[in-house]
C-alpha positions as CSV (number, residue, x, y, z in Angstrom):
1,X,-21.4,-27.0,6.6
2,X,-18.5,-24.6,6.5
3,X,-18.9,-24.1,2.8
4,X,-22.1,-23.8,2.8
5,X,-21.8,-20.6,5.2
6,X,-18.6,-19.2,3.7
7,X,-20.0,-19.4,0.1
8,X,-23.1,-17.2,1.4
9,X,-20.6,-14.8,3.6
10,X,-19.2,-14.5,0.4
11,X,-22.1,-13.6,-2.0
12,X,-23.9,-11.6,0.5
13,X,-20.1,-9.1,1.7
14,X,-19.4,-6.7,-1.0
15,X,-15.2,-7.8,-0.9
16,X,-12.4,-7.1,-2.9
17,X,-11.2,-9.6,-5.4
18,X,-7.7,-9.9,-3.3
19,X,-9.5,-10.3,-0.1
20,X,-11.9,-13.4,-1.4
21,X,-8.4,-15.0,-2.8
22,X,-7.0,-14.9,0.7
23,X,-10.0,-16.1,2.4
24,X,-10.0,-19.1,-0.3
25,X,-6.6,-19.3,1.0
26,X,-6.9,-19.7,4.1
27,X,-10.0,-22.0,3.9
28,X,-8.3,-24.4,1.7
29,X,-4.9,-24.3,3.4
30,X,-6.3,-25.1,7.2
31,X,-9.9,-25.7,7.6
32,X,-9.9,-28.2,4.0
33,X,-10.7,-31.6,6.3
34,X,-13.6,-29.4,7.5
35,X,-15.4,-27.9,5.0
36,X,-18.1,-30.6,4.5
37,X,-18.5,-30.8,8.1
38,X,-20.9,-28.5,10.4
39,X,-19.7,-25.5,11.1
40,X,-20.3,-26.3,15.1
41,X,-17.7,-29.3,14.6
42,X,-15.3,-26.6,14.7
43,X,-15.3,-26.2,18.6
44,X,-13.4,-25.0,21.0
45,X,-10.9,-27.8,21.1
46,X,-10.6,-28.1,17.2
47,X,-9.7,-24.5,17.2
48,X,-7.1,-24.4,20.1
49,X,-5.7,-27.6,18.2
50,X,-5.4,-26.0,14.4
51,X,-4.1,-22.5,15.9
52,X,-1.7,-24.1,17.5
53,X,-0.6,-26.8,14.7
54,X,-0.4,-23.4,12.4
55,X,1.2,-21.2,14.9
56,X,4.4,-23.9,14.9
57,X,5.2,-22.8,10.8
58,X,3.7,-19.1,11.2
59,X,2.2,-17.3,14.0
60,X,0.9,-14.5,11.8
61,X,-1.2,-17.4,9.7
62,X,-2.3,-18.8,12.2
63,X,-3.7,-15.7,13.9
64,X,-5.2,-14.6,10.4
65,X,-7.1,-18.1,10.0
66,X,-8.6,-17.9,13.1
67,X,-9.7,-14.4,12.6
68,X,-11.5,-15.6,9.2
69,X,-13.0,-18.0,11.2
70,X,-14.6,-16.0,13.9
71,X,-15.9,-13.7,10.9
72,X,-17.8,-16.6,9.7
73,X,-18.9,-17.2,13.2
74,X,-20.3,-13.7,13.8
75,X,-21.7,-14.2,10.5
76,X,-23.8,-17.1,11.0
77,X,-24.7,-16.1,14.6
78,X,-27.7,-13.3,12.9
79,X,-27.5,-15.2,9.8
80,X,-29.3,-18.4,10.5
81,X,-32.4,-19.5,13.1
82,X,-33.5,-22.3,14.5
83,X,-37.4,-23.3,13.8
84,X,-38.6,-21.3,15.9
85,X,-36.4,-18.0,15.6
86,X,-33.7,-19.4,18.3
87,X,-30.2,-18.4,18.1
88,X,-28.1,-21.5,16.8
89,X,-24.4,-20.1,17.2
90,X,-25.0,-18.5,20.6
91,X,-21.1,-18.4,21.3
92,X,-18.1,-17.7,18.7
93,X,-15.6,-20.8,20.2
94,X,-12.7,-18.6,18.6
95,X,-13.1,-16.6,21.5
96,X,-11.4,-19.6,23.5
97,X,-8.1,-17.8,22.0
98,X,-8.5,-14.5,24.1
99,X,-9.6,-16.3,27.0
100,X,-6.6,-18.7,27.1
101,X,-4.7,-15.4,25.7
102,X,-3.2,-17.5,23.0
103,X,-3.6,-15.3,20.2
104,X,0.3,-14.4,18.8
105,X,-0.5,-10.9,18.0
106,X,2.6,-10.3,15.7
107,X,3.5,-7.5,15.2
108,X,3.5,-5.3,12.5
109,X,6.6,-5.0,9.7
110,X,9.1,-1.9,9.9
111,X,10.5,-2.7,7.2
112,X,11.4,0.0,4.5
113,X,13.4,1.1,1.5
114,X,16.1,2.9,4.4
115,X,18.4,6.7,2.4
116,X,21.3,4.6,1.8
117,X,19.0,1.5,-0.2
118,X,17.3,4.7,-2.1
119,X,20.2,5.1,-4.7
120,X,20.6,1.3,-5.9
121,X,16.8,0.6,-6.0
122,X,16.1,3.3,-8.2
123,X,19.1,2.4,-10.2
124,X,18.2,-0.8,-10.7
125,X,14.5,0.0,-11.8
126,X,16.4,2.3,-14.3
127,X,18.4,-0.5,-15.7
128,X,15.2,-2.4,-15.3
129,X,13.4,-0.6,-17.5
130,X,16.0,0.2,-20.3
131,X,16.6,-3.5,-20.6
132,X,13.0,-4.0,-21.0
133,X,12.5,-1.4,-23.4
134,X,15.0,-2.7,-25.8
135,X,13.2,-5.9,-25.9
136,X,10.1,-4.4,-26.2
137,X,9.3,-6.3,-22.9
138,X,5.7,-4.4,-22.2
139,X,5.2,-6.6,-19.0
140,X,8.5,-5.8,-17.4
141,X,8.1,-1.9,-18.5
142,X,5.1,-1.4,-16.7
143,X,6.2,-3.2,-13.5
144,X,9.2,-0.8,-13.4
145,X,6.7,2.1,-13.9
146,X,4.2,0.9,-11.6
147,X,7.2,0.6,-8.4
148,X,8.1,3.9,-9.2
149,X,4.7,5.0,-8.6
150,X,4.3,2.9,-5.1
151,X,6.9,4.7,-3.4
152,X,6.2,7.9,-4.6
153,X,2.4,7.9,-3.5
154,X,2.0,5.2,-0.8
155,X,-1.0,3.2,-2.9
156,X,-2.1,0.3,-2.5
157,X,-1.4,-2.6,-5.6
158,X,-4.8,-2.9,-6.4
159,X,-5.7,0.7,-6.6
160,X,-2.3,1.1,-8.8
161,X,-3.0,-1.9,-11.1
162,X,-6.1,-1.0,-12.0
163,X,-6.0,2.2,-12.6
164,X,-7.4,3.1,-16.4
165,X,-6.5,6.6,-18.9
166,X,-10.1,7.6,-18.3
167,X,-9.2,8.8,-15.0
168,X,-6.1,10.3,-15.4
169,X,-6.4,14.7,-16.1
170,X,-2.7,15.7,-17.3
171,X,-4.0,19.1,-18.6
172,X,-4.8,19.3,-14.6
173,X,-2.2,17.3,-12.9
174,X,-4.7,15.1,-11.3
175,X,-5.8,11.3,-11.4
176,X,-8.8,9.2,-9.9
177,X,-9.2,6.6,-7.7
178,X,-12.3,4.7,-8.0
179,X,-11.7,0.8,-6.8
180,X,-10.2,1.4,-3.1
181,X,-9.7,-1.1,-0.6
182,X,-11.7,1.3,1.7
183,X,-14.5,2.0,-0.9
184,X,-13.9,5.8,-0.3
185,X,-13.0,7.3,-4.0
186,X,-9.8,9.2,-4.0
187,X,-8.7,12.0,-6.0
188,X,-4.6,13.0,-6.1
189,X,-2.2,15.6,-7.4
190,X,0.2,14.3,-9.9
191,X,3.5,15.7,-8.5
192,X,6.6,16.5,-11.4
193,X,8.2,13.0,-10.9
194,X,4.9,11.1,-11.5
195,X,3.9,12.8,-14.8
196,X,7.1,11.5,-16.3
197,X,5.9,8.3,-15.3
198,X,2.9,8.9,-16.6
199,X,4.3,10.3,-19.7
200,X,6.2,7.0,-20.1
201,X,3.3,4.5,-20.0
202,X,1.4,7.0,-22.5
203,X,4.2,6.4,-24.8
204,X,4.0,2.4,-24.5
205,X,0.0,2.5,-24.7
206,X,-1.5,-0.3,-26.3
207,X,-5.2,-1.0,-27.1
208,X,-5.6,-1.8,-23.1
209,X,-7.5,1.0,-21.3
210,X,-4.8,0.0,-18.6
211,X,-2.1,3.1,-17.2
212,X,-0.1,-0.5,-16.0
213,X,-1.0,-2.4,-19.5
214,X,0.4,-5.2,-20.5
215,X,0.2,-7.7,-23.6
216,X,-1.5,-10.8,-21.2
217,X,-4.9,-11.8,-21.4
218,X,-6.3,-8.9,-18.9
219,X,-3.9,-6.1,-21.0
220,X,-2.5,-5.0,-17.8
221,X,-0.1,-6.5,-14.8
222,X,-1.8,-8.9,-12.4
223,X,1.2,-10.2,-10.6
224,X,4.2,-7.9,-10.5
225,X,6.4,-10.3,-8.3
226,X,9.0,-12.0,-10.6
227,X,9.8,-8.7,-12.1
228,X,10.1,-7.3,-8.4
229,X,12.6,-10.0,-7.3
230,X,14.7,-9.0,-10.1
231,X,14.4,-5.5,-9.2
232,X,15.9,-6.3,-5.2
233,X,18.8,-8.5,-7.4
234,X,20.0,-5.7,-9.3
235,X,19.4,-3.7,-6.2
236,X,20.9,-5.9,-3.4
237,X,17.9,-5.7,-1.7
238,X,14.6,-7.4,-0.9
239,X,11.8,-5.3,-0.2
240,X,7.4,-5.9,-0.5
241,X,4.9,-3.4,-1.9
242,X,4.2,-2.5,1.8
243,X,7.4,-1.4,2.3
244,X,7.0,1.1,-0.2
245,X,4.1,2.3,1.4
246,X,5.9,2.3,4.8
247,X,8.5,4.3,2.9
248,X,6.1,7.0,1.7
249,X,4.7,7.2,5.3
250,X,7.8,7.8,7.0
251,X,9.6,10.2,4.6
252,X,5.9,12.2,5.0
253,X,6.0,12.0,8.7
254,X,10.0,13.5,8.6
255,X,8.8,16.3,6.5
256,X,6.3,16.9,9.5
257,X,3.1,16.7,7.4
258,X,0.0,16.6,9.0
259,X,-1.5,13.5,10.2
260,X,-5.2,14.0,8.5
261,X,-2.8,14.5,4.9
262,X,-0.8,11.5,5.5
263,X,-4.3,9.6,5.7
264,X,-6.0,11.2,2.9
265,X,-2.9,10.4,0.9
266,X,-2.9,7.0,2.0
267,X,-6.7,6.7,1.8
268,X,-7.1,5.6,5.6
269,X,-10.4,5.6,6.5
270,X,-10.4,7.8,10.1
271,X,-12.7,6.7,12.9
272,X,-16.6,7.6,13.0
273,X,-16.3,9.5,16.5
274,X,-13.7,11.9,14.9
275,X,-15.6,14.9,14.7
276,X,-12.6,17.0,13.0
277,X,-12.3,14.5,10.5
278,X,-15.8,14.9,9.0
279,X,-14.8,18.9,8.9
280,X,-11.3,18.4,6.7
281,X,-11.8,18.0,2.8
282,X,-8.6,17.9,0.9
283,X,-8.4,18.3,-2.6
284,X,-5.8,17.6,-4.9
285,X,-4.7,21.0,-4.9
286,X,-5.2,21.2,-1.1
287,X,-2.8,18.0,-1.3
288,X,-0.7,19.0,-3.9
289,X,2.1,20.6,-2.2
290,X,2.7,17.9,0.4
291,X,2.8,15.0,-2.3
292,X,5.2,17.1,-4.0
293,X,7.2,17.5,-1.0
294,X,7.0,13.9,-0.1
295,X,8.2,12.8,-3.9
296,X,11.0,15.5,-3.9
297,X,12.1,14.7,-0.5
298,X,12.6,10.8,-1.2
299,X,14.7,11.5,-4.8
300,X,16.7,13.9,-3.1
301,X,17.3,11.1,-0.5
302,X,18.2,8.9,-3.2
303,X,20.5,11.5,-4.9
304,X,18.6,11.8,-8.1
305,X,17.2,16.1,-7.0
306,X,19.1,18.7,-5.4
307,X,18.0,19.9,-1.7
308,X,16.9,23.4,-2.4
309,X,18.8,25.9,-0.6
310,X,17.1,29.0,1.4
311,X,18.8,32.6,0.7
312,X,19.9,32.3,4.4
313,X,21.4,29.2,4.0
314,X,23.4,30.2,0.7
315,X,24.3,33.5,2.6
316,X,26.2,31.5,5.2
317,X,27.7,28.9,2.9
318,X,29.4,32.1,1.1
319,X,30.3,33.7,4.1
320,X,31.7,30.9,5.7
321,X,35.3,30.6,4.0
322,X,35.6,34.5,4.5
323,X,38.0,36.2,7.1
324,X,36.5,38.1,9.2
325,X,37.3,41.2,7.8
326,X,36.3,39.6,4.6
327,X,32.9,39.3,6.2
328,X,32.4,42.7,7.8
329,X,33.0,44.1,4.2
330,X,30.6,42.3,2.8
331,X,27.8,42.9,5.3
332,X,28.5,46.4,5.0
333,X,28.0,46.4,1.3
334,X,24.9,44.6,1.4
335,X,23.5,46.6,4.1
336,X,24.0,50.2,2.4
C-alpha cells in the first residue's frame, strides 16, 4: 500500500524533522483516499487527474505532491522484488507529467525586504521587542531576536531555532552550526550587529540550553509566525523567512562578494563535478569580513549605520563648496 511504502521511505531516509512534516502533509492532504490502496492503483490516469484537481487551488502544491510521489516511486522501484528478483515498478507513472508537459513549474519568489521597507521593519522589531520585554514576554523576545538574526546571516529557521550556548564562542566571535538542512556542519563569524543580539538572549537565558529559548514545553521557539505577522503590522509589510534569506543574498551580491562566499554563507551545497569548489575552505575568519560587510551594508540601508566615507571622498565633499581659487589654495597647502 502507499503507507506501507512511505512509512519505510521514511525510516530507512535520514530527513529532517520539517521535511517528514511536509511529506505527512502532502500525503494526507491529496493522496488520503489512497493510502490503503496499492501503490500501483496510483496510475497514470489517477495522477494526471489529482495534479490537475490540485493545480486548480495551487499549481506550486500540486507540482510538490507529485514530486513526493515519484520519490516514493523511485523508491520502491530497487526497494521491492517480485519472487523471483523481478522488477515490480518498472515505470514511475509520474513521468506521464513531463511527457504530456503538464508540470506547472512555478517559479521561484523574488520577494524581499526592498531599502525603503528596511527602516519600518527594523523599527517595528524594535518596538517589538521593548513591548515584549516589559511584559516579560520570553516568546515574543526571542522571535524579535531570532528575525534580526535571519536577515543579517541568510539561515535557514531550523538551523537558527535550534541553535544551543554550547556552540556559540564570544571570546572568538564565532558560532556552530551542527543540524543543517544540507548535513554539511557550518561554522560563521559573528559580525558587531549579531553579538548584541547575542548579548541580548544571554541576558534573557533561562534554564533552556536554547540561544532562541522560550518558556514552552521544548524551552525554545518552534513556530515563530504569530509573532511575525505582528512584526509586518507594525511594519506595513508582509514578508516570509525566505525573504529574509533572499534579502541577505541580494544585498551580498550588490556588495560584489564572491559567489563560492555567498554559498558557504548560505550553506549551499555546490555540485560534485566542481573541481574549484573541493579546493576553497572558508573559515570564519576567511568569512568574516564579507558577513560583516553584508550586516553593515543592510543597517546602513535601513538608516540605523553611517556609510563610511573614503579620504578621497571626504576631500571632495570639502572641496566642493570652495571657489576656485578657494580650491587652488588649498591644494597648494596640502601639497607643500
Amino acid at each position: 500500500t502507499l503507507d506501507f511504502v512511505f512509512a519505510d521511505y521514511l525510516e530507512k531516509r535520514n530527513l529532517q524533522k520539517s521535511t517528514v512534516r511536509g511529506y505527512l502533509q502532502v500525503i494526507n492532504c491529496y493522496f488520503k483516499d489512497y493510502r490503503e490502496k496499492p501503490l500501483k492503483s496510483l496510475d497514470e490516469t489517477a495522477i494526471k487527474k489529482i495534479h490537475s484537481f490540485v493545480s486548480s487551488t495551487s499549481q506550486a502544491q500540486a507540482d510538490l505532491a507529485m514530486r513526493v510521489l515519484r520519490a516514493l516511486f523511485n523508491f520502491a522501484k530497487y526497494e521491492y522484488r517480485g519472487n523471483e528478483n523481478e522488477i515490480i515498478y518498472k515505470n514511475n507513472p509520474v513521468k506521464i507529467l513531463s511527457h504530456l508537459r503538464n508540470w506547472n513549474h512555478v517559479p521561484r519568489k523574488q520577494t524581499r525586504i526592498s531599502k525603503s521597507q528596511l527602516s519600518e521593519f527594523f523599527s517595528a522589531i524594535e518596538t517589538s521587542r521593548n513591548e515584549a520585554e516589559k511584559l516579560h514576554d520570553l516568546f515574543t523576545s526571542s522571535v524579535c531576536d531570532f528575525v534580526e538574526m535571519a536577515i543579517f546571516t541568510g539561515l535557514r529557521k531550523s538551523e537558527l531555532l535550534n541553535l544551543t550556548w554550547d556552540a556559540i564562542n564570544l571570546a572568538e566571535r564565532s558560532y556552530f552550526i551542527s543540524k543543517t538542512k544540507n548535513g554539511t556542519p557550518l561554522e560563521l563569524p559573528i559580525g558587531d550587529k549579531l553579538l548584541t543580539i547575542f548579548e541580548n538572549r544571554l541576558s534573557q537565558k533561562t534554564d533552556s540550553d536554547y540561544v532562541f529559548n522560550s518558556n514552552g514545553t521544548y524551552g525554545r521557539v518552534i513556530e515563530p509566525k504569530k509573532v511575525i505577522a505582528k512584526i509586518g503590522e507594525k511594519a506595513g509589510i508582509t514578508f516570509t523567512l525566505h525573504d529574509l534569506r533572499r534579502t541577505f543574498t541580494t544585498t551580498a551580491e550588490g556588495l560584489n562578494v564572491g559567489t563560492y562566499t555567498i554559498k558557504r554563507l548560505l550553506n549551499h551545497k555546490t555540485k560534485r563535478d566542481d573541481v574549484t569548489a573541493g579546493y576553497t575552505v572558508l573559515t570564519p575568519e576567511e568569512l568574516r569580513e564579507p558577513a560583516q560587510a553584508i550586516e553593515d551594508e543592510i543597517l546602513i540601508q535601513a538608516g540605523l549605520k553611517q556609510q563610511k566615507v573614503g579620504i578621497t571622498e571626504q576631500i571632495n565633499n570639502l572641496l566642493a563648496d570652495l571657489s576656485e581659487v578657494e580650491k587652488r589654495r588649498v591644494l597648494l597647502q596640502i601639497s607643500m
